[in-house]
C-alpha positions as CSV (number, residue, x, y, z in Angstrom):
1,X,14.5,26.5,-19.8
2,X,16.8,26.5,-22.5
3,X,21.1,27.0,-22.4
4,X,21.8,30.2,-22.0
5,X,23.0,31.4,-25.7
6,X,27.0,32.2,-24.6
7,X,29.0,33.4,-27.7
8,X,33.0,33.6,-28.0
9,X,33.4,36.7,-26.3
10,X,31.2,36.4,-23.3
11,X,33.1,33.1,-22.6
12,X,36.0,34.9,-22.9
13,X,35.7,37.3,-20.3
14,X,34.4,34.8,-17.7
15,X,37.6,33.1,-18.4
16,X,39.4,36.4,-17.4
17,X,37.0,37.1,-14.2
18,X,37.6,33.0,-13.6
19,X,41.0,33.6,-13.4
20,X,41.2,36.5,-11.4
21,X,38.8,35.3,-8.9
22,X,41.1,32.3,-8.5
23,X,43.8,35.2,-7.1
24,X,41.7,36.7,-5.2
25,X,40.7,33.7,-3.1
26,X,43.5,32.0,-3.1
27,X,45.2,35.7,-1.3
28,X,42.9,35.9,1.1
29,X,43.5,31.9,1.9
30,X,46.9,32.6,2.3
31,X,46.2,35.7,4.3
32,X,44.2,34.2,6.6
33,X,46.9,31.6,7.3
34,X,49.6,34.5,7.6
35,X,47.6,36.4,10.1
36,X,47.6,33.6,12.2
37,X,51.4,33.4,12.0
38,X,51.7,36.7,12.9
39,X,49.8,36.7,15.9
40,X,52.1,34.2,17.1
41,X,55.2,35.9,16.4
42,X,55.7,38.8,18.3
43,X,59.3,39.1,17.3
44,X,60.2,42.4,15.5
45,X,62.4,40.7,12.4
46,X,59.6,38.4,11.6
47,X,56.9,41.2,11.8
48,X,58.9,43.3,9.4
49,X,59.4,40.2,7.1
50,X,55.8,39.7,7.2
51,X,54.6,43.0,6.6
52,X,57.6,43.1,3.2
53,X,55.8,39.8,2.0
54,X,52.4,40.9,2.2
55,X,52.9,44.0,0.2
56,X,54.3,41.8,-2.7
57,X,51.7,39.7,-2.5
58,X,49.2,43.0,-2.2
59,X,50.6,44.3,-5.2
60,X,50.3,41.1,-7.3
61,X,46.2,40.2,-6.3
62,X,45.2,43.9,-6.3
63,X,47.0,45.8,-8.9
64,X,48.5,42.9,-11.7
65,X,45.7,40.6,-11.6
66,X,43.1,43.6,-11.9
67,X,44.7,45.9,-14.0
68,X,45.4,42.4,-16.5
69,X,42.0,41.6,-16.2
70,X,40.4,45.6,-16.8
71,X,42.9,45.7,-19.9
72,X,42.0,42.2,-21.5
73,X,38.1,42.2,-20.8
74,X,38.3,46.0,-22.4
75,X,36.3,47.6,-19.1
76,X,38.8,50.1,-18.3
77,X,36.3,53.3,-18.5
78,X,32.9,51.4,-17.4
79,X,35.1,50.6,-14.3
80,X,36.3,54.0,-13.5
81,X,33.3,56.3,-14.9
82,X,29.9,53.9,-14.0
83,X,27.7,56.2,-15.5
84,X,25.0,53.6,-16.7
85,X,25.1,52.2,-13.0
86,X,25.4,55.3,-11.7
87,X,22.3,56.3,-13.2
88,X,20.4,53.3,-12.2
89,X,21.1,53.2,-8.8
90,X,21.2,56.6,-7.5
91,X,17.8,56.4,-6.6
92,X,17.8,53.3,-4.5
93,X,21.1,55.0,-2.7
94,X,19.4,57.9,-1.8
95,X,16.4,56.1,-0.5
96,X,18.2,53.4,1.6
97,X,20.9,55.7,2.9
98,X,19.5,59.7,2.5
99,X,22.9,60.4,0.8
100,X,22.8,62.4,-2.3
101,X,25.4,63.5,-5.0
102,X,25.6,67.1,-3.4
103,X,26.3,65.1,0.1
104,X,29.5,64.3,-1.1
105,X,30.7,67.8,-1.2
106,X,30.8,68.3,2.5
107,X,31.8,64.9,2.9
108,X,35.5,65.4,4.4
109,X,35.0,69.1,5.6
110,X,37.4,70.5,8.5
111,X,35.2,70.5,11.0
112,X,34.8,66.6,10.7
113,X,38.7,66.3,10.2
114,X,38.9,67.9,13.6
115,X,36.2,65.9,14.8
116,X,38.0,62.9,13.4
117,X,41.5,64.0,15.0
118,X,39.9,64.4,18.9
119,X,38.4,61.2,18.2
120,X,41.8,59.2,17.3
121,X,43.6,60.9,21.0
122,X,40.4,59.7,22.6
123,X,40.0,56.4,21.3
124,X,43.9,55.6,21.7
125,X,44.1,57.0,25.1
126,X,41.4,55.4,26.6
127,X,43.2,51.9,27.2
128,X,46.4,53.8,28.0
129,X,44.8,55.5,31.1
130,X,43.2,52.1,32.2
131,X,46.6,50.1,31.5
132,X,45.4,47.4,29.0
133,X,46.7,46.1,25.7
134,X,43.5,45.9,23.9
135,X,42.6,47.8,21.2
136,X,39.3,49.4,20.5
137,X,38.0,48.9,17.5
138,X,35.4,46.5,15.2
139,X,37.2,43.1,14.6
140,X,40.5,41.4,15.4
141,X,42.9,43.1,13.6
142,X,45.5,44.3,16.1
143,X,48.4,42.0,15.5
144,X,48.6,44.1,12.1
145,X,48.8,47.4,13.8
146,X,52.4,48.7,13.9
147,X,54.0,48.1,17.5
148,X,57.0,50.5,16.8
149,X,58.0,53.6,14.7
150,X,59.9,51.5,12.2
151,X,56.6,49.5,11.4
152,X,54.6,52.4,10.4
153,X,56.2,53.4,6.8
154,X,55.2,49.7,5.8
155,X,51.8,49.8,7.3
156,X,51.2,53.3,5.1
157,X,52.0,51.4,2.1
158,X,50.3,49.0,3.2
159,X,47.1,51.3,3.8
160,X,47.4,53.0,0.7
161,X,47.6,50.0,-1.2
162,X,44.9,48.4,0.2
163,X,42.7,51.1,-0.2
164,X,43.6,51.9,-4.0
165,X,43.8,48.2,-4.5
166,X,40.3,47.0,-3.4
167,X,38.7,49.6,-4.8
168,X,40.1,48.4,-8.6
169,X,39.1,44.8,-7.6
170,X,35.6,45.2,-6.0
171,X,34.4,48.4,-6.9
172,X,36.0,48.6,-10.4
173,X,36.9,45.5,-12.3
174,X,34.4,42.8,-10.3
175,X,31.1,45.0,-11.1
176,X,32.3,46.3,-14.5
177,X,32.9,42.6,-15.6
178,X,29.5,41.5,-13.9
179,X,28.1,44.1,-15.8
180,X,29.3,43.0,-19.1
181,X,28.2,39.5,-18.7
182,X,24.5,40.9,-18.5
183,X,23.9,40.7,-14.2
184,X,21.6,43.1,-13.2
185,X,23.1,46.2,-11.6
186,X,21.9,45.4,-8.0
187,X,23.6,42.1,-8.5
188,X,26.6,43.5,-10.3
189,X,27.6,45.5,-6.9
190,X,25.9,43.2,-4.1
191,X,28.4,40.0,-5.4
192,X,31.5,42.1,-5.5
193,X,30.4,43.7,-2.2
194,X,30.0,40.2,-0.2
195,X,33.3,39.5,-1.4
196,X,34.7,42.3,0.0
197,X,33.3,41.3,3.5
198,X,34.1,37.7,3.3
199,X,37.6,38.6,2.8
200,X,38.2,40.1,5.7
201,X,36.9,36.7,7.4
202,X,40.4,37.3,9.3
203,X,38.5,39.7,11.3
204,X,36.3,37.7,13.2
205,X,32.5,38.0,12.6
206,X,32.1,41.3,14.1
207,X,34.8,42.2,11.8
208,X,33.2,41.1,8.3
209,X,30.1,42.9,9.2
210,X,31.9,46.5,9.8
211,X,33.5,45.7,6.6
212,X,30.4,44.9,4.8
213,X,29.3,48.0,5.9
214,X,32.0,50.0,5.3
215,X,31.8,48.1,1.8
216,X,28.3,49.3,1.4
217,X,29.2,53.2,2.1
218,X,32.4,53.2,-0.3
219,X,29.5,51.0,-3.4
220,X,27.1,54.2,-2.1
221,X,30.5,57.0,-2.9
222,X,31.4,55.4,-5.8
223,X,28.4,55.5,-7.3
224,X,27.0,58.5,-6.2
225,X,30.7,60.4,-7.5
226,X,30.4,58.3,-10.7
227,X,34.9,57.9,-10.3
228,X,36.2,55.1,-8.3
229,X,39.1,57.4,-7.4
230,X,36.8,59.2,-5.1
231,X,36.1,55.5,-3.4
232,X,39.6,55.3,-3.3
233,X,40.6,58.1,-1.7
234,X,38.0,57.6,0.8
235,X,38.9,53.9,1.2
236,X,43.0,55.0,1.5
237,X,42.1,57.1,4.3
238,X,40.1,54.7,6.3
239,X,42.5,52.5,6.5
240,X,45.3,55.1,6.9
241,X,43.3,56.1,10.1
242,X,43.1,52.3,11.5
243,X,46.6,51.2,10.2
244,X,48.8,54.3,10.2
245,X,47.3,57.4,12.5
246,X,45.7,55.4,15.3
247,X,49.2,53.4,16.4
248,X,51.1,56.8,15.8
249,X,49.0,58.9,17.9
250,X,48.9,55.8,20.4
251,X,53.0,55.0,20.3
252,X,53.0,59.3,21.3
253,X,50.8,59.0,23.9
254,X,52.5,55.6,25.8
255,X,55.6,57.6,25.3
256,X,54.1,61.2,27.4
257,X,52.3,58.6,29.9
258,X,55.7,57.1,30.7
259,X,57.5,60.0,30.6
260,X,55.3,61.7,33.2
């Protein structure tokens, strides 16, 4: 087998997925490190230092470096409107997971917000009632749940920001790039995708597999939808729910138990 025949330009925009990949690993090196700290440091001053640093450092991996990266390797629209992809994959969606296009219509209906809303009082009241400090949920993540009131406008940003943010990196730029370098389209989305689960190795092991398949269903919206801003709405509220609305409702309820 012969050298693969790699002109100017196509060495050009692994240069540009090179270097954003280089970001990318080394924040969730860092972040893996932090999280650690954090669980050490209970202390209210250092938690909201924490919490001021990572949204920097959010804002630099998942907004400059991608949006940089989109705008240099030209990808903008095959990042935001798949349709090629889109076309090619729908199939093999629908047959692994029984979602279709119209599906995603009834998707966030109000039954299921209610549905979703008696969940979150369940699911936070639970430990309450039987006095312990754990937290249900898939994978370690509860030293970055807020603790008090003054916590939860960072976390929302937080939330937001991851959700928008992710979704440009591994939904949008990472496949769109792939794609452009000539990786078949299963491949394009399955790299990406396995990157989005081994970055949240903070997690634990439990934790990377609910993000993988959490991963999986927001790869399934975005290209069923054909617009990544559908993936990132539906990715924003995920993690508003786990970040933002599940400590909220929980801080309320702690507060009637002890009041009663």
């Amino acid at each position: 087998m012969g050298i693969p025949d790699l002109h100017i330009p196509d060495l050009y925009t692994i240069a540009v997925a090179s270097a954003a990949i280089a970001m990318l690993v080394r924040h969730v090196a860092a972040g893996t490190r932090h999280v650690v700290v954090l669980r050490r440091n209970p202390e209210p001053e250092f938690r909201a230092a924490w919490f001021a640093a990572r949204l920097r450092k959010q804002a630099l991996t998942f907004f400059v470096t991608p949006i940089l990266a989109l705008t240099l390797t030209g990808t903008w629209g095959q990042a935001f409107h798949p349709a090629m992809a889109s076309a090619m994959l729908t199939p093999t969606i629908t047959a692994l997971t029984g979602l279709t296009r119209a599906d995603l219509a009834d998707f966030l209906n109000i039954p299921l917000l209610i549905q979703l809303g008696v969940m979150i009082v369940v699911i936070e009241l639970i430990p309450l009632l039987l006095r312990s400090r754990r937290v249900i949920g898939l994978g370690n993540f509860a030293a970055l749940r807020p603790r008090t009131p003054r916590e939860l406008p960072p976390a929302l940003v937080l939330a937001i920001g991851a959700g928008v943010g992710e979704e440009l990196m591994f939904r949008g730029f990472l496949p769109a790039v792939l794609l452009t370098l000539g990786l078949p389209p299963q491949a394009a989305f399955l790299i990406p995708l396995a990157g989005f689960a081994a970055g949240h190795v903070y997690q634990g092991p439990v934790g990377v597999l609910a993000t993988g398949f959490a991963g999986a269903m927001l790869t399934s919206i975005y290209l069923l939808s054909g617009n990544l801003f559908v993936a990132m709405a539906c990715h924003a509220t995920i993690d508003i729910v786990g970040l933002v609305l599940r400590p909220a409702v929980g801080m309320i309820l702690a507060r009637i138990l002890r009041a009663r």
